[in-house]
Short mmCIF file of the C-alpha atoms (twelve columns), coordinates in Angstrom:
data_MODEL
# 
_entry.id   MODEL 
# 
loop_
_atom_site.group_PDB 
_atom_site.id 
_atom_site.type_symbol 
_atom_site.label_atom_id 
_atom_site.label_alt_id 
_atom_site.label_comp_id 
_atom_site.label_asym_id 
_atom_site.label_seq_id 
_atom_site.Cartn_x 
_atom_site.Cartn_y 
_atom_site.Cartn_z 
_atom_site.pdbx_PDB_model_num 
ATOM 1   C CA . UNK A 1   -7.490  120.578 269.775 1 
ATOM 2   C CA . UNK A 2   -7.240  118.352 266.851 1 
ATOM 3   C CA . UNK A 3   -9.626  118.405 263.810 1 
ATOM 4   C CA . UNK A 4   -12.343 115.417 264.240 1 
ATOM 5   C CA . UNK A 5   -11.992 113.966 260.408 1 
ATOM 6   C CA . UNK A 6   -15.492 112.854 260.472 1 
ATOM 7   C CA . UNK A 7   -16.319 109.149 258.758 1 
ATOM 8   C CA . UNK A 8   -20.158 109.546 258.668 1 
ATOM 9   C CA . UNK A 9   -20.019 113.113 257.255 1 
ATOM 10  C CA . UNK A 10  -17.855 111.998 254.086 1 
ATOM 11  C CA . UNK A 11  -19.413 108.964 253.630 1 
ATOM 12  C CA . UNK A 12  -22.665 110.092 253.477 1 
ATOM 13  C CA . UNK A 13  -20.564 112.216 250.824 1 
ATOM 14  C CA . UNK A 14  -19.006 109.164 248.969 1 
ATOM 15  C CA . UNK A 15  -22.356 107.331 249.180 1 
ATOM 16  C CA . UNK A 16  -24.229 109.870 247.129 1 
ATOM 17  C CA . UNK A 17  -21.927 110.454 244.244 1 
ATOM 18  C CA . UNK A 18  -21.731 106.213 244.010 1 
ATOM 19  C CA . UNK A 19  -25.499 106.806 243.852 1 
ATOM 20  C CA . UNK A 20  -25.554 109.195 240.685 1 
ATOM 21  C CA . UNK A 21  -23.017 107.001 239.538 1 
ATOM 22  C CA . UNK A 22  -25.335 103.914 239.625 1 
ATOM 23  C CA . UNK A 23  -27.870 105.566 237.803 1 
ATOM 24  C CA . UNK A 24  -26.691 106.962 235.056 1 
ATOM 25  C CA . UNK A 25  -25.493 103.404 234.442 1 
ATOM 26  C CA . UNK A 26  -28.894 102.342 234.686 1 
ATOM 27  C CA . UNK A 27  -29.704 104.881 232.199 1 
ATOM 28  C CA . UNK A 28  -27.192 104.698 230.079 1 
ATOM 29  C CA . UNK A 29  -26.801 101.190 229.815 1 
ATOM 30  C CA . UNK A 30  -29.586 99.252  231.722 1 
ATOM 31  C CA . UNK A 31  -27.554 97.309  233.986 1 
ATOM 32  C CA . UNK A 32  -28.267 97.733  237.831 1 
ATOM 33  C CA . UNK A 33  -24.850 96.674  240.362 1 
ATOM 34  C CA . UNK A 34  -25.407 93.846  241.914 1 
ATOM 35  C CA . UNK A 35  -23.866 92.895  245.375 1 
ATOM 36  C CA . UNK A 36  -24.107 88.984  247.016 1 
ATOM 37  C CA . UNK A 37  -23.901 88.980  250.831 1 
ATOM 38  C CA . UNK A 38  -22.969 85.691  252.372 1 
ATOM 39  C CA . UNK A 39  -22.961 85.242  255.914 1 
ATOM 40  C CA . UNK A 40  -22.331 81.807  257.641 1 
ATOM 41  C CA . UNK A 41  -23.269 81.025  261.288 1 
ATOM 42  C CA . UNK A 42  -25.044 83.398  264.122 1 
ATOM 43  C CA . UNK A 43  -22.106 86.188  264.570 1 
ATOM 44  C CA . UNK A 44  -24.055 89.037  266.146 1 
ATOM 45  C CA . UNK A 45  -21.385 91.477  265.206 1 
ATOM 46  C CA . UNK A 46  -21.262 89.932  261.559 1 
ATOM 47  C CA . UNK A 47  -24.930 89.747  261.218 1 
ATOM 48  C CA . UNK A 48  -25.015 93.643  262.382 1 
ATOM 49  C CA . UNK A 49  -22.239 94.720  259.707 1 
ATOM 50  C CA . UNK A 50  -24.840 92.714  256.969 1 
ATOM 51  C CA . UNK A 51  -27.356 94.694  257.875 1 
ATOM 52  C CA . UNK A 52  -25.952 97.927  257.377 1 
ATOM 53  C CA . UNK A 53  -23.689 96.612  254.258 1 
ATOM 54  C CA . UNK A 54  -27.274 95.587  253.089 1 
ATOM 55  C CA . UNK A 55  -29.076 99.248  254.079 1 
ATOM 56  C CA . UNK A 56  -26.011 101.102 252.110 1 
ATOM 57  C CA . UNK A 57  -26.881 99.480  249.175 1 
ATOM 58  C CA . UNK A 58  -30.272 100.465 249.125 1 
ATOM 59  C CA . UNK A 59  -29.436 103.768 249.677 1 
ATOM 60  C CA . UNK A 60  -26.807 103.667 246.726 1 
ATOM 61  C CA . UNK A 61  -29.409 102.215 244.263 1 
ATOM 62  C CA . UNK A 62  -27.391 99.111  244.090 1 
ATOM 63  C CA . UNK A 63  -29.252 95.742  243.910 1 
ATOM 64  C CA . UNK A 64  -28.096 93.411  247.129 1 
ATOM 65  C CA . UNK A 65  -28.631 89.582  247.444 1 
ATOM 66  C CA . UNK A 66  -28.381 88.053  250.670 1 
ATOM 67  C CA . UNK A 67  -27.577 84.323  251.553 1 
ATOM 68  C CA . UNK A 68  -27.795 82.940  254.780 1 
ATOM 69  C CA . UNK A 69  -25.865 79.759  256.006 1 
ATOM 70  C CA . UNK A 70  -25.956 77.583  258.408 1 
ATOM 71  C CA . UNK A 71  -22.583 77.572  260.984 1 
ATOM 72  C CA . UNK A 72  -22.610 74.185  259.806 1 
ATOM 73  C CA . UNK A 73  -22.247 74.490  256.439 1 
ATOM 74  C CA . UNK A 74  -19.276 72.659  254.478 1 
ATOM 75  C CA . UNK A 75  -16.434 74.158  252.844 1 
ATOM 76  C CA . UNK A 76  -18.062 72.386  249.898 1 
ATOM 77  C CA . UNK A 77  -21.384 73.554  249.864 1 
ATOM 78  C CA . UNK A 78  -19.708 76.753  250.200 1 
ATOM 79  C CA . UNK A 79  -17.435 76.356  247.250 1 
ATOM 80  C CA . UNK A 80  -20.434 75.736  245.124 1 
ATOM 81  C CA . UNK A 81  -22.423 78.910  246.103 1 
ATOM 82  C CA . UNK A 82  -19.656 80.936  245.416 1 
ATOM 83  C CA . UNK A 83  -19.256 78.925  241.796 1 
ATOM 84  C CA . UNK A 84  -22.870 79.968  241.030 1 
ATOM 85  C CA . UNK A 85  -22.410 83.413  241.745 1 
ATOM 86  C CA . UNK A 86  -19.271 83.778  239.802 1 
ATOM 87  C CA . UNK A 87  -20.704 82.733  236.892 1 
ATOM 88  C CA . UNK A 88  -24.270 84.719  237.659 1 
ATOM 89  C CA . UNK A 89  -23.748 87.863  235.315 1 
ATOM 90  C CA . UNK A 90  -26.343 89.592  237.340 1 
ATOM 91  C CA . UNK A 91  -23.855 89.656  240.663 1 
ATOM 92  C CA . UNK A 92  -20.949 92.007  240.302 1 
ATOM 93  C CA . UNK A 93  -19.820 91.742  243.369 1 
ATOM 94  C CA . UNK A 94  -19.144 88.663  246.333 1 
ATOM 95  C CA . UNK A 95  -19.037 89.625  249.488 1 
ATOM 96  C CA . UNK A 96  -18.696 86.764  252.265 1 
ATOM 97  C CA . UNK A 97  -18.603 88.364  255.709 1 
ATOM 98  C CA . UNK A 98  -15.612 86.996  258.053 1 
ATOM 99  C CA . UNK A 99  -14.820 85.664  260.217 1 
ATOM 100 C CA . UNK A 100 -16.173 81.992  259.193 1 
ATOM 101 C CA . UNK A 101 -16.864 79.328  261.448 1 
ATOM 102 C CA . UNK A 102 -13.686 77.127  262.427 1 
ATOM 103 C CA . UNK A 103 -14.076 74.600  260.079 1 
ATOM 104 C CA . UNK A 104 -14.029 76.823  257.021 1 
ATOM 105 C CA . UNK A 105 -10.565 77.662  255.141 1 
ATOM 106 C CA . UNK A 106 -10.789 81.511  255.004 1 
ATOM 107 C CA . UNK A 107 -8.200  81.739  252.325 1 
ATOM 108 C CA . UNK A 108 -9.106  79.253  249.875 1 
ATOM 109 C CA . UNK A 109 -13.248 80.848  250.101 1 
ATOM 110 C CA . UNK A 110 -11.663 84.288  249.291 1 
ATOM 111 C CA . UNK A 111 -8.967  82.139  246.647 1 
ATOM 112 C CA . UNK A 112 -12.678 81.006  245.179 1 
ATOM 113 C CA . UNK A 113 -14.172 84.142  244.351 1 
ATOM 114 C CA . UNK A 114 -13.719 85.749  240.956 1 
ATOM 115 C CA . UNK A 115 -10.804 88.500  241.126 1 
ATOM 116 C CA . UNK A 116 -13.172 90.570  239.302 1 
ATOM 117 C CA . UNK A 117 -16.632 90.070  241.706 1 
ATOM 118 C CA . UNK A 118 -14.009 90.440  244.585 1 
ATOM 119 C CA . UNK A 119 -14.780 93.415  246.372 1 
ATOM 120 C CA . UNK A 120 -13.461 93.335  249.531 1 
ATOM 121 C CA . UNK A 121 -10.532 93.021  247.759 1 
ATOM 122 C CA . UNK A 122 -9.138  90.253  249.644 1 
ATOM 123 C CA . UNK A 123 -8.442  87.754  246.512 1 
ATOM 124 C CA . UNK A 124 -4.779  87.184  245.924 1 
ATOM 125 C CA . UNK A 125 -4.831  88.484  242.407 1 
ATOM 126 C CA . UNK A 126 -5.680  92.021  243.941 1 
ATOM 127 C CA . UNK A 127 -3.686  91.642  246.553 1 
ATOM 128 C CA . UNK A 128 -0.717  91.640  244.132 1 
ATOM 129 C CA . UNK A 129 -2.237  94.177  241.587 1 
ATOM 130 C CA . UNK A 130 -1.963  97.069  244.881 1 
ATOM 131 C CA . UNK A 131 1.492   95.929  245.731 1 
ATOM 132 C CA . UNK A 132 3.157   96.051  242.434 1 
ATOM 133 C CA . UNK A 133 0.991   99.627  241.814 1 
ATOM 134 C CA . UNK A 134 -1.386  97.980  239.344 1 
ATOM 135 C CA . UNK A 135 -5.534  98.576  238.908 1 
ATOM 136 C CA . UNK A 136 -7.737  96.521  241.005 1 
ATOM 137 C CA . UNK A 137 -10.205 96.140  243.458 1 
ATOM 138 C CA . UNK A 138 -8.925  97.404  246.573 1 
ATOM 139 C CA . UNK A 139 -9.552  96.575  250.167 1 
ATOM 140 C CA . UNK A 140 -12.283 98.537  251.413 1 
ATOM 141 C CA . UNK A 141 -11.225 100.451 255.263 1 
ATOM 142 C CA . UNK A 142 -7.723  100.747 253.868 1 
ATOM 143 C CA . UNK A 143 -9.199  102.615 250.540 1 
ATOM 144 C CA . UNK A 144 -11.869 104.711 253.606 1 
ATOM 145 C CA . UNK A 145 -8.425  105.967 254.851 1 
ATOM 146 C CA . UNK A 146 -6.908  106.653 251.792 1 
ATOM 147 C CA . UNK A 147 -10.420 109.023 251.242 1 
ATOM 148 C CA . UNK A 148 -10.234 110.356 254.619 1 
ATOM 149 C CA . UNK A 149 -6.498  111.326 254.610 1 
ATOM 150 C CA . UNK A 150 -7.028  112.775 250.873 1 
ATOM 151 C CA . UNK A 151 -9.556  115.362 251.998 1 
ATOM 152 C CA . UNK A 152 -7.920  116.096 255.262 1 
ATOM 153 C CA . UNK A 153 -4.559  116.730 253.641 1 
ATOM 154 C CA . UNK A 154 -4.677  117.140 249.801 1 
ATOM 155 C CA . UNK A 155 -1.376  115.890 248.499 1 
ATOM 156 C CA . UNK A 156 0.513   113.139 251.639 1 
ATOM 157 C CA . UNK A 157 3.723   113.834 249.020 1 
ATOM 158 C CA . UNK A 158 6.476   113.605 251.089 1 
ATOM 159 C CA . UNK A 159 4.231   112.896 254.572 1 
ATOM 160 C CA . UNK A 160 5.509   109.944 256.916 1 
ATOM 161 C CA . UNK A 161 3.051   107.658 257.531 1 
ATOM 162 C CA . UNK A 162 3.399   104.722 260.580 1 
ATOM 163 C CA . UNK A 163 0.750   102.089 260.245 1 
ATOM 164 C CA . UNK A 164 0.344   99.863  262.947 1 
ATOM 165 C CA . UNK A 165 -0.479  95.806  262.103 1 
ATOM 166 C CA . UNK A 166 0.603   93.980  259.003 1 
ATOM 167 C CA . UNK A 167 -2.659  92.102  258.196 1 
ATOM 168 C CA . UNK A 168 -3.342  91.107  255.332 1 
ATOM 169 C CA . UNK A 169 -6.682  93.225  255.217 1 
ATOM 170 C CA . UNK A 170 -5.651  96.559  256.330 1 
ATOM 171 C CA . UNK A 171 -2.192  96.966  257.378 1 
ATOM 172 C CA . UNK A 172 -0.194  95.552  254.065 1 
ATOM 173 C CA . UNK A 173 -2.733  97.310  251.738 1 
ATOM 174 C CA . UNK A 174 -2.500  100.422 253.560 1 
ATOM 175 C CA . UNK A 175 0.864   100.570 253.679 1 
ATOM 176 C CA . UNK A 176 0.908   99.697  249.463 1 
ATOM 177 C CA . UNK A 177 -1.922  102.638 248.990 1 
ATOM 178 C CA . UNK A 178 0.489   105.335 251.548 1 
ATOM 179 C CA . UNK A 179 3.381   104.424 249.027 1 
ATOM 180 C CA . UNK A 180 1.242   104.777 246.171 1 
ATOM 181 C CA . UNK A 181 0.545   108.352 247.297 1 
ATOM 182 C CA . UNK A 182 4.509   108.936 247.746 1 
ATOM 183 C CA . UNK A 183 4.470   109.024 251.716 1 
ATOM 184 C CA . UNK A 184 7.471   107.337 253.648 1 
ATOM 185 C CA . UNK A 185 5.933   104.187 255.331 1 
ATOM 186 C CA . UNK A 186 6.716   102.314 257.958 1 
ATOM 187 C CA . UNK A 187 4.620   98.980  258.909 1 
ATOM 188 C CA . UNK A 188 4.991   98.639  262.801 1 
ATOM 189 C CA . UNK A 189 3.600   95.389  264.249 1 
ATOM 190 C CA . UNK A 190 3.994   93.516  268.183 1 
ATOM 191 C CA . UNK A 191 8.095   92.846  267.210 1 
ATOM 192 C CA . UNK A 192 8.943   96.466  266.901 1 
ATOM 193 C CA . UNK A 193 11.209  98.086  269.153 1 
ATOM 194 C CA . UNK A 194 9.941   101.042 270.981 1 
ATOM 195 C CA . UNK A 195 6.773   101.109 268.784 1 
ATOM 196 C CA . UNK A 196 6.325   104.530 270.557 1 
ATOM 197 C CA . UNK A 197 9.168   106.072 269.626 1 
ATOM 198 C CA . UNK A 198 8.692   104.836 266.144 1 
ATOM 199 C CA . UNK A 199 4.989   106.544 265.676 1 
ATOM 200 C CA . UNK A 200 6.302   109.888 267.372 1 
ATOM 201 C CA . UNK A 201 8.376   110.146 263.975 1 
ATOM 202 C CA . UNK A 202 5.166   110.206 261.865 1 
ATOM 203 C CA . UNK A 203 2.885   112.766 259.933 1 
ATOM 204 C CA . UNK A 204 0.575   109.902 259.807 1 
ATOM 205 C CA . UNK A 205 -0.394  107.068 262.246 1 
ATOM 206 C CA . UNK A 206 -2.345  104.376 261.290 1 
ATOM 207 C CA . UNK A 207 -3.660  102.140 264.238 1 
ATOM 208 C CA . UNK A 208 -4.996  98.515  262.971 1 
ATOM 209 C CA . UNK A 209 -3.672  96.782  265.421 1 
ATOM 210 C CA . UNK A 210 -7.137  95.261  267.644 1 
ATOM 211 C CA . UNK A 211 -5.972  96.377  270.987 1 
ATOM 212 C CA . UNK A 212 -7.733  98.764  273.011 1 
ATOM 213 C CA . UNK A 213 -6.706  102.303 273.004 1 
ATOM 214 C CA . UNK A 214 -2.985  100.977 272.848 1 
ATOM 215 C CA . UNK A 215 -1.797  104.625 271.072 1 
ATOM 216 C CA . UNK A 216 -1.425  107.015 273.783 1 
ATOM 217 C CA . UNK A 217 -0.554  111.355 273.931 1 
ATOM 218 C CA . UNK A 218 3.197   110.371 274.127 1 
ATOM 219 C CA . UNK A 219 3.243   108.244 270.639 1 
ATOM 220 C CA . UNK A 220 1.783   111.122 268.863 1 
ATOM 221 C CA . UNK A 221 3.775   114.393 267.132 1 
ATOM 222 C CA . UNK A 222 2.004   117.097 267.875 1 
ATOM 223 C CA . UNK A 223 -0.031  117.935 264.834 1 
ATOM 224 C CA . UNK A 224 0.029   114.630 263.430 1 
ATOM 225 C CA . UNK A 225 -3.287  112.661 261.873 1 
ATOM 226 C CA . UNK A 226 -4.495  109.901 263.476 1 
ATOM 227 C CA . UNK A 227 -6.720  107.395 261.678 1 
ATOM 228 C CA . UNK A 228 -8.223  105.035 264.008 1 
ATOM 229 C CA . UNK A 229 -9.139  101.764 262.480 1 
ATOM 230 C CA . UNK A 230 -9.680  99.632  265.814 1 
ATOM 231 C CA . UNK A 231 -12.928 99.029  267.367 1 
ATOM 232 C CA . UNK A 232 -12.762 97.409  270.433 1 
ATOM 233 C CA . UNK A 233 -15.888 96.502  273.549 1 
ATOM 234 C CA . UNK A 234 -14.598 97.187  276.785 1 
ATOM 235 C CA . UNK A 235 -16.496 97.308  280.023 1 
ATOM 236 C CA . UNK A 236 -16.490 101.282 281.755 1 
ATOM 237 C CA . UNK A 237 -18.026 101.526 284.421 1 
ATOM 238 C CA . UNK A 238 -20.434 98.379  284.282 1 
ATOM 239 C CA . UNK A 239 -21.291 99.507  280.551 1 
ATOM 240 C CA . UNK A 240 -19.624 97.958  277.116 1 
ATOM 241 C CA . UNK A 241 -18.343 101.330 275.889 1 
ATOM 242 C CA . UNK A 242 -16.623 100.950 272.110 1 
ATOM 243 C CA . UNK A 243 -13.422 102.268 271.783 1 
ATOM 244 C CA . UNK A 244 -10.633 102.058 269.144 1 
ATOM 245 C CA . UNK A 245 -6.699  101.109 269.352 1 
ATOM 246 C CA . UNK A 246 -5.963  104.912 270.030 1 
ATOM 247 C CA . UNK A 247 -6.878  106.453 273.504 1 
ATOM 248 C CA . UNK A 248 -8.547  108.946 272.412 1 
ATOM 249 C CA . UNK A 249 -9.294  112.139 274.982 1 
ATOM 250 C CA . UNK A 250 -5.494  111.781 275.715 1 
ATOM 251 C CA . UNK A 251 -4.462  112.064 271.985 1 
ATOM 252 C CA . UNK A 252 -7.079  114.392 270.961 1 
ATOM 253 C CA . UNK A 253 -5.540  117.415 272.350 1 
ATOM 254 C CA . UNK A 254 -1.994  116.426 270.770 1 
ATOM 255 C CA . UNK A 255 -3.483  115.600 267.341 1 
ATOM 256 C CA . UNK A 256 -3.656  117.903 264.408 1 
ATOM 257 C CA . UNK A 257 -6.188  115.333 262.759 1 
ATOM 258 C CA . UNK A 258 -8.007  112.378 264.661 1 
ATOM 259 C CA . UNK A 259 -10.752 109.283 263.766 1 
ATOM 260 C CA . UNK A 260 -13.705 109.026 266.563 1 
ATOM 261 C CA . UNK A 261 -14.651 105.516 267.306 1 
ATOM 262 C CA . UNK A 262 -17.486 105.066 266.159 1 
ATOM 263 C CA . UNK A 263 -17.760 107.179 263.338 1 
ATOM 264 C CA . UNK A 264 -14.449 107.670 261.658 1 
ATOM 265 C CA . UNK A 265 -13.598 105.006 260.045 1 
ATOM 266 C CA . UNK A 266 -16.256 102.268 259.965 1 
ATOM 267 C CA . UNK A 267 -18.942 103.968 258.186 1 
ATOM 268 C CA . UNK A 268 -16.507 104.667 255.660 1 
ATOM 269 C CA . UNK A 269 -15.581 100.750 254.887 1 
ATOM 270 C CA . UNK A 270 -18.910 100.722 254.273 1 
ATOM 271 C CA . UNK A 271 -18.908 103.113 251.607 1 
ATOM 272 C CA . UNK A 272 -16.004 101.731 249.810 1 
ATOM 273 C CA . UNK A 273 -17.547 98.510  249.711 1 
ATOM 274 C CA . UNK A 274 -20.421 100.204 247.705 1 
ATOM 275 C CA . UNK A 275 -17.725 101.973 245.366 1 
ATOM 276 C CA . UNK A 276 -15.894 99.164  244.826 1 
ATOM 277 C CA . UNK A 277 -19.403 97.057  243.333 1 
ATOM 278 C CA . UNK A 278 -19.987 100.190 241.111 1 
ATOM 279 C CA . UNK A 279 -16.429 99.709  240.147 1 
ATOM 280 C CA . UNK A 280 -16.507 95.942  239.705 1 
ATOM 281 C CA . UNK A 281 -19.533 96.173  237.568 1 
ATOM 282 C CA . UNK A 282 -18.219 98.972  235.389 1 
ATOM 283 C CA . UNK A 283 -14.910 96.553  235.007 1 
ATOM 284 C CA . UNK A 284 -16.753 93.420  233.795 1 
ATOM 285 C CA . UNK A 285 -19.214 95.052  231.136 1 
ATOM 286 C CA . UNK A 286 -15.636 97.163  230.016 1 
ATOM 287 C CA . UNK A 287 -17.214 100.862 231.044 1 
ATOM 288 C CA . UNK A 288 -14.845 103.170 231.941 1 
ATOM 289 C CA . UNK A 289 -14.667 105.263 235.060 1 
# 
């Protein structure tokens, strides 16, 4: 029976010592973190993850702005509220919640934002910062593994890791923060050959993919960790039921290590999302960690 690494447990964790953290820069230097939440359009899923990006910074002690949108809204009108908070020295962070309507470039809204208010860590200039092993705001559920995998394992030295998607927002930064910790990585996407055969090779599997409980028992090593990034609604037995990409009561008895979904790895995006405002404050008023 594998060991349930669990999300809400070290979050909760995570989210306290940001707290501490946030006040003794109040104290010590009378500047409260300031996070800008921008949400565009009706999304019930999007307007859920506001609300509890919104109730995590309350309970950090960090000071959160939201701005609501019409779906309608232009790329331009857009533009210029992210303008005004990039030059608002109370807002240390931007945070717009995707996906955006159709009609809205996704790329050049993140392009907009201020590489150092930028922490989803989406913006190109961080982007590049993680892959050439550089400081810099770093995607949030990618750095939630990164935590999770730390604690469960101490040093990954050595450790294969397979992570499973390339995006842009988890997969390629996951793969850059595995390296950084001196794993062997391997990014496995919808052209690989025998993707299962390729994660049985693995200390470490990664699933990002977005399809439901894809990994099954026979893609796992016995012992190996599992993070579980996918969250998926399926229908079971006339009720929507939430899974992730990995099947989990057929891998859970293979695993060393495993993600639940819920509770593994979303509450822990979360988290990092609060670090990484305490962290983009500390970076524009030149505090050190």
């Amino acid at each position: 029976m594998a060991k349930l690494i669990n999300g809400k447990q070290i979050s909760a964790q995570l989210l306290e010592q940001v707290s501490v953290q946030v006040q003794q820069l109040k104290d010590n230097h009378g500047v409260t973190p300031g996070l800008a939440v921008v949400l565009v359009g009706e999304d019930p899923a999007s307007q859920v993850y506001v609300r509890n990006k919104i109730h995590s910074a309350a309970e950090a002690g960090i000071r959160s702005v939201e701005h609501r949108l019409s779906a309608d809204t232009s790329q331009a009108a857009l533009d210029e509220l992210i303008d005004k908070l990039n030059r608002d020295s109370e807002i240390h962070g931007i945070l717009v919640q995707l996906p955006l309507p159709a009609h809205l470039n996704e790329d050049d809204v993140i392009a907009a934002i201020d590489p150092l208010k930028d922490v989803d860590g989406f913006h190109p200039l961080n982007s590049g910062a993680l892959a050439a092993g550089q400081s810099g705001l770093v995607p949030c559920t990618p750095l939630g593994c990164m935590i999770m995998l730390q604690q469960t394992h101490g040093d990954l030295s050595g450790m294969t890791a397979v992570v499973i998607g390339r995006s842009n927002i988890v997969g390629k930064p996951m793969a850059a923060l595995l390296l950084q910790a001196n794993c062997t990585v391997t990014i496995a996407h919808s052209r690989t050959r025998d993707l299962a055969d390729v994660c049985r090779q693995a200390d470490i599997v990664i699933a990002a993919v977005g399809r439901a409980q894809l990994v099954t028992e026979d893609w796992i090593m016995p012992g190996a960790t599992v993070i579980d990034v996918g969250i998926n609604a399926i229908e079971l037995d006339g009720r929507r039921k939430l899974v992730g990409d990995v099947d989990f009561n057929s891998v859970e008895p293979i695993a060393g290590a495993i993600t639940p979904v819920p509770g593994g790895v979303g509450p822990m995006t979360i988290a990092c999302l609060m670090k990484n405002t305490l962290s983009a404050a500390r970076m524009q008023l030149s505090i050190p960690d």
